[in-house]
C-alpha positions as CSV (number, residue, x, y, z in Angstrom):
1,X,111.7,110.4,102.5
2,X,110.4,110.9,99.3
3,X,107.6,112.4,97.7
4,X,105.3,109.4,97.3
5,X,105.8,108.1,101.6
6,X,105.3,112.1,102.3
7,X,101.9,111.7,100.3
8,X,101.0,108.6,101.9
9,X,101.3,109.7,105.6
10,X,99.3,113.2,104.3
11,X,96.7,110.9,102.9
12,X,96.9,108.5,106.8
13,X,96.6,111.8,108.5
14,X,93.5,112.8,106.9
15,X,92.1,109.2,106.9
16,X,92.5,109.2,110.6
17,X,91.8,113.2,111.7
18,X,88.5,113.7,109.4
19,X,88.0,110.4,107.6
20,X,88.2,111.9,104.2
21,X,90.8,111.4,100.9
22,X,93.0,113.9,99.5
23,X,90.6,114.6,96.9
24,X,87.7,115.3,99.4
25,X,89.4,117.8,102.2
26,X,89.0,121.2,102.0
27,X,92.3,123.6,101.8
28,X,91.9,124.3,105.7
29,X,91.7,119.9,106.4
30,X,95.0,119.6,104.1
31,X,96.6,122.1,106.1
32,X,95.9,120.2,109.3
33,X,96.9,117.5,108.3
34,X,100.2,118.6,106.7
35,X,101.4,120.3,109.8
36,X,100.0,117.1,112.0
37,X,102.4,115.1,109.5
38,X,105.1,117.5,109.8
39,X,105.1,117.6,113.6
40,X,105.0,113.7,113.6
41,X,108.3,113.4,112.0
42,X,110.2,115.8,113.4
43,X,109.1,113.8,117.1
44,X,110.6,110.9,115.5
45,X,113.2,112.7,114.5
46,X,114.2,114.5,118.1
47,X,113.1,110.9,119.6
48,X,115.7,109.4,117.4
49,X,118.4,112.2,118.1
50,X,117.7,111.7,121.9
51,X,118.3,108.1,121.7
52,X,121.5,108.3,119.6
53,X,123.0,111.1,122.4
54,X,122.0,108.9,125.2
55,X,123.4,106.4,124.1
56,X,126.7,108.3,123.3
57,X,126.5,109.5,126.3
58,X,127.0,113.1,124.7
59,X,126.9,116.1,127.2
60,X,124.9,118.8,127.4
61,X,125.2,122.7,127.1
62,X,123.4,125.1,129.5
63,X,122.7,128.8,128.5
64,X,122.7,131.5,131.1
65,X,120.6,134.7,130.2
């Protein structure tokens, strides 16, 4: 990922959460919308992870407290 796809999801987050450009959204809309964009790929990111360990068929730690 580099800086220019980052910028165009930002600018598809605020497009589709407020209906504004960059250049319009206030500092609190930007933030939104960053950490909207930031949650979405870190989904895709555990979604992809739990694909690739299913398929694996990888095994799993539990953690008594």
């Amino acid at each position: 990922m580099n800086e220019n796809e980052l910028r165009n999801l930002l600018e598809e987050n605020l497009s589709k959460m407020f209906g504004l450009s960059l250049s319009e959204a206030t500092l609190e809309q930007l933030y939104k919308a960053s950490a909207t964009t930031v949650n979405d790929l870190l989904r895709k990111k555990r979604k992809n992870f739990n694909t690739k360990v299913k398929q694996q068929q990888g095994k799993r730690v539990y953690y008594l407290c």
